[in-house]
C-alpha positions in Angstrom: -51.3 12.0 -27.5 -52.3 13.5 -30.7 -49.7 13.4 -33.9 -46.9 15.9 -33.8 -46.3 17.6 -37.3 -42.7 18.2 -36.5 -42.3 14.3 -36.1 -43.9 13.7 -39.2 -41.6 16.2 -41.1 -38.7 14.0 -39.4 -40.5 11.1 -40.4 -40.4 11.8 -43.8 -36.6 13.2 -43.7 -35.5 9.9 -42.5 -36.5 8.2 -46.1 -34.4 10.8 -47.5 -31.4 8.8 -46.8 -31.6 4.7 -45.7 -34.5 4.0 -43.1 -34.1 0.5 -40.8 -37.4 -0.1 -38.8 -36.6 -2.8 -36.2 -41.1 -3.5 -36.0 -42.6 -2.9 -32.7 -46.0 -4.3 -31.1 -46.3 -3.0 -27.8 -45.1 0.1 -25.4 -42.5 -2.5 -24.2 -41.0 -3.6 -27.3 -41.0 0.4 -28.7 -39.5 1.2 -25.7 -36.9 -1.2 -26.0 -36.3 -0.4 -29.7 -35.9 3.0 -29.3 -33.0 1.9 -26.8 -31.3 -0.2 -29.3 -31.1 2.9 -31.2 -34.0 3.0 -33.2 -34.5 6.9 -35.2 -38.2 5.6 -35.3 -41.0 3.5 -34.5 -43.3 1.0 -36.7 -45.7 -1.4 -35.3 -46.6 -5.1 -37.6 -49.7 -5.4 -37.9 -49.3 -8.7 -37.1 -47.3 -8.5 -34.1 -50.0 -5.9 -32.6 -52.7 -8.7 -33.4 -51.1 -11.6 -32.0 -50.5 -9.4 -28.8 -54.0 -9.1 -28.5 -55.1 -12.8 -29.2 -56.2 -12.3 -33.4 -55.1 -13.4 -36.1 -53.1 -10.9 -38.7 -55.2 -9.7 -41.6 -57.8 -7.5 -40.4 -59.1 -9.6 -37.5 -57.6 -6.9 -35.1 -60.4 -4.5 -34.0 -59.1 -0.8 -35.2 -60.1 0.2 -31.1 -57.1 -2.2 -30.2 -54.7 -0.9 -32.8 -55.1 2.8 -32.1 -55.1 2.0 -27.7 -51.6 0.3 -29.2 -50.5 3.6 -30.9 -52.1 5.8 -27.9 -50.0 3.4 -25.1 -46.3 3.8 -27.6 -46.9 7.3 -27.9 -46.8 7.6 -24.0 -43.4 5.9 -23.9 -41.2 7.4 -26.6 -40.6 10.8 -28.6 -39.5 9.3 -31.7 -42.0 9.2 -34.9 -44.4 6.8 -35.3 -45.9 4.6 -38.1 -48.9 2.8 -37.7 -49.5 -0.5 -39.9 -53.1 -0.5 -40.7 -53.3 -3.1 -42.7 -56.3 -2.0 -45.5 -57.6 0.4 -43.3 -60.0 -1.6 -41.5 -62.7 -1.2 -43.7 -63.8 -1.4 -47.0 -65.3 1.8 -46.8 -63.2 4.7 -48.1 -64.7 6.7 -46.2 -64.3 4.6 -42.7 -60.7 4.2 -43.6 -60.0 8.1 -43.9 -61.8 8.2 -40.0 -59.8 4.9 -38.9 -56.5 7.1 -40.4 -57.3 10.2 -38.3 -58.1 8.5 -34.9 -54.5 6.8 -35.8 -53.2 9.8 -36.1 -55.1 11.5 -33.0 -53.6 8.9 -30.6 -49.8 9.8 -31.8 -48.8 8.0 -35.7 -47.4 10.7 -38.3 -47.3 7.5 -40.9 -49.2 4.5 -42.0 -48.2 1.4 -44.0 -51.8 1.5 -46.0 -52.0 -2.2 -48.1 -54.4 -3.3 -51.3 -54.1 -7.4 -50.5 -56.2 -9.6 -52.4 -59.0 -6.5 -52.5 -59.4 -4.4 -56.0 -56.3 -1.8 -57.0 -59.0 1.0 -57.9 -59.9 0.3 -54.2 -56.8 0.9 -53.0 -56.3 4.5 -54.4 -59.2 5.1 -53.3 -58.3 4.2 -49.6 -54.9 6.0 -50.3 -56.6 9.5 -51.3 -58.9 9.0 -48.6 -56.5 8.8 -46.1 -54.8 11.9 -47.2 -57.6 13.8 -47.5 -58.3 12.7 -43.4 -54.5 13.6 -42.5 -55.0 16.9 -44.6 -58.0 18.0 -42.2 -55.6 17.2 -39.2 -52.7 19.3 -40.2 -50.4 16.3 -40.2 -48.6 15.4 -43.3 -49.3 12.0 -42.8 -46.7 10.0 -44.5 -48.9 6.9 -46.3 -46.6 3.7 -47.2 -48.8 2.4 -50.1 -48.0 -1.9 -50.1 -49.0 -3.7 -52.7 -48.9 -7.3 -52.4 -47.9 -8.3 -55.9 -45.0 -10.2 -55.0 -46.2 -11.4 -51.5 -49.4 -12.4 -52.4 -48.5 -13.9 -56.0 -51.3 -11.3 -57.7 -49.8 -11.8 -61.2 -47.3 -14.6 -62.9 -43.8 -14.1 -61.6 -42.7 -12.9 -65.0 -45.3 -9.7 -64.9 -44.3 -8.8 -61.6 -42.0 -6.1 -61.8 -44.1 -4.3 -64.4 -47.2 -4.9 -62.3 -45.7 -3.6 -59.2 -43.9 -0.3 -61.4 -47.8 0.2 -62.3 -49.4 0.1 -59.3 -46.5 1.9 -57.4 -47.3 5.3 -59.9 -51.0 4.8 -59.5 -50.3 5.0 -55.9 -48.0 8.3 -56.0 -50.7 9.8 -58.0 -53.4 9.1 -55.3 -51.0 10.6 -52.3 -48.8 8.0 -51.2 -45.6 8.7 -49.7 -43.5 5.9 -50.0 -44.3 2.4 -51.7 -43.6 -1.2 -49.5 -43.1 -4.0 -52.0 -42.5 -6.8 -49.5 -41.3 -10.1 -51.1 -39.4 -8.5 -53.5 -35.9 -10.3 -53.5 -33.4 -10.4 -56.2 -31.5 -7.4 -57.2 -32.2 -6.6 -60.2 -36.1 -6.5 -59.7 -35.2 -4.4 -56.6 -33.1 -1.9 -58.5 -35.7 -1.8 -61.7 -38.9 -1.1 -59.4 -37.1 1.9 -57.6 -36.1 3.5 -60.4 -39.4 3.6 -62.3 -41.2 4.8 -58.9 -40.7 8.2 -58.0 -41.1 7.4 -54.4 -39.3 5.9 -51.3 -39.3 2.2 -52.2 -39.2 0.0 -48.9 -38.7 -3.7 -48.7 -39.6 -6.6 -46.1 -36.4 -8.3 -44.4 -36.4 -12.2 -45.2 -34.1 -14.6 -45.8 -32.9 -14.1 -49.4 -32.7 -10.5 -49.3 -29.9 -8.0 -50.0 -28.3 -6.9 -47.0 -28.7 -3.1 -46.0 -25.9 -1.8 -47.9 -27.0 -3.5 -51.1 -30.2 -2.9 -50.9 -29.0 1.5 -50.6 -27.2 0.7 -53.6 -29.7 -0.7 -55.2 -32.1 2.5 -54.3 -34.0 1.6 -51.8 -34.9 4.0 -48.8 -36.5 1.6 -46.0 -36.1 -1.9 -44.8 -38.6 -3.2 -42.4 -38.5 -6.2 -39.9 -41.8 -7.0 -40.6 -43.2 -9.7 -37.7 -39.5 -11.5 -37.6 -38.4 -9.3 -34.3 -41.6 -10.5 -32.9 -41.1 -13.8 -33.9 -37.6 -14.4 -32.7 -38.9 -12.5 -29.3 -41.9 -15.7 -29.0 -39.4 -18.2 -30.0 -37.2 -16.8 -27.2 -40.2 -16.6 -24.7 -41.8 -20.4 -26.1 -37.7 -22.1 -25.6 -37.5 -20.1 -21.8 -40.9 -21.7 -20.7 -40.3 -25.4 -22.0 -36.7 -25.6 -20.5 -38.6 -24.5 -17.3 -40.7 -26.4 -17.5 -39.2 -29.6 -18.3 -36.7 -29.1 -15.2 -37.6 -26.6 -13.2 -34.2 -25.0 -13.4 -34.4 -21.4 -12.3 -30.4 -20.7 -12.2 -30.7 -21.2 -15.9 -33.7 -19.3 -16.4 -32.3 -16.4 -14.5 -29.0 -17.1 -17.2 -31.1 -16.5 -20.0 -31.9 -13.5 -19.4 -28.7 -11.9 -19.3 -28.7 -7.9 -18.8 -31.7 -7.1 -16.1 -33.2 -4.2 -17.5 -35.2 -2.3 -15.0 -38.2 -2.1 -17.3 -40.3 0.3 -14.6 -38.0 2.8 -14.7 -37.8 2.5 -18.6 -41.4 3.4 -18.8 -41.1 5.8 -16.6 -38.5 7.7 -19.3 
């Protein structure tokens, strides 16, 4: 189902005020966050890639990651953001056809990362991928990440100013938003959303602010990142080794607690 511009008009509304993306990786687990009362959805790229038996950081063939986007589109109206990593490619040009097949099967937003590659590369990715959405119609909301705190790209001390930098670099290229994830204390919070004229989002991990701080402080977004999808496997790895160690299916049938009638929640 190909993008609707309406949802990505919505999209970028919702950044207007304060934005929590609970992190889906499948039709099932959008499908269940959109229940939970979710106003949209975001895949991990990580989650997606563990789904399909790879590793996070580009391992995941783009085929598998649009089919993803394709089969959540089928399941829910809300908008939808596609984490794609670098772009798959190193390529400019294959990113900005990567970004518009996302956005053909159904995503009006990307999270769009620079990682250990070159900054210069990065806008380069960024203005690509506008360019792609432009020919589309879509007004493709981009989440430029840069991994300067994640990732440890400069000394701790040169951080902030290194992530201010790269943010307006980013803004200039098209981006819509900018992800900082590993970005923690206050202060640095506060500092980095000021100087960048764009929705700053942040990565929920032990240590930081809680959502109401973290509006204060001006952010926009907070993201789950993979920890829905890791307390989901921890729940599903504990279930099959009590199981398995008794055999107990009167307390297997207790964990689960509400029986959701999952066919006739992806039937709508």
């Amino acid at each position: 189902m190909p993008a609707r511009p309406n949802d990505a008009a919505i999209f970028h509304a919702l950044h207007e005020d304060f934005l929590i993306l609970p992190n889906a990786w499948d039709a099932a687990s959008a499908k269940l966050t959109e229940r939970a009362g979710a106003r949209a959805i975001a895949t991990s790229s990580a989650a997606v890639a563990w789904a399909h038996g790879f590793a996070d950081g580009h391992h995941l063939p783009i085929g598998k990651l649009i089919t993803t986007i394709e089969e959540i589109a089928r399941v829910t109206a809300l908008p939808i953001s596609a984490d794609a990593e670098g772009g798959y490619a190193d390529d400019p040009g294959q990113v900005g056809e990567n970004i518009a097949a996302l956005i053909g099967a159904g995503a009006v937003g990307i999270n769009l990362e620079d990682g250990a590659q070159s900054h210069a590369l990065h806008l380069r990715k960024i203005e690509a991928a506008r360019a792609a959405a432009e020919r589309t119609g879509v007004n493709l909301y981009i989440n430029a990440r840069t991994d300067v705190y994640l990732a440890k790209l400069v000394p701790a001390e040169a951080a902030v100013e290194e992530a201010i930098r790269r943010g307006l670099a980013c803004k200039a290229a098209g981006a819509s938003g900018f992800f900082v994830p590993f970005v923690m204390k206050g202060e640095e919070i506060e500092a980095i959303a000021a100087a960048v004229d764009l929705p700053l989002n942040v990565l929920s991990w032990a240590g930081v602010p809680n959502a109401a701080e973290l509006k204060r402080l001006g952010v926009r977004r907070l993201s789950a990142g993979t920890e829905i999808a890791r307390a989901t496997l921890t729940t599903a790895r504990l279930a099959a080794e009590a199981f398995l160690a008794d055999g107990d299916s009167e307390a297997l049938a207790a964990r689960i607690g509400e029986r959701i009638n999952f066919n006739a929640l992806m039937q709508g």
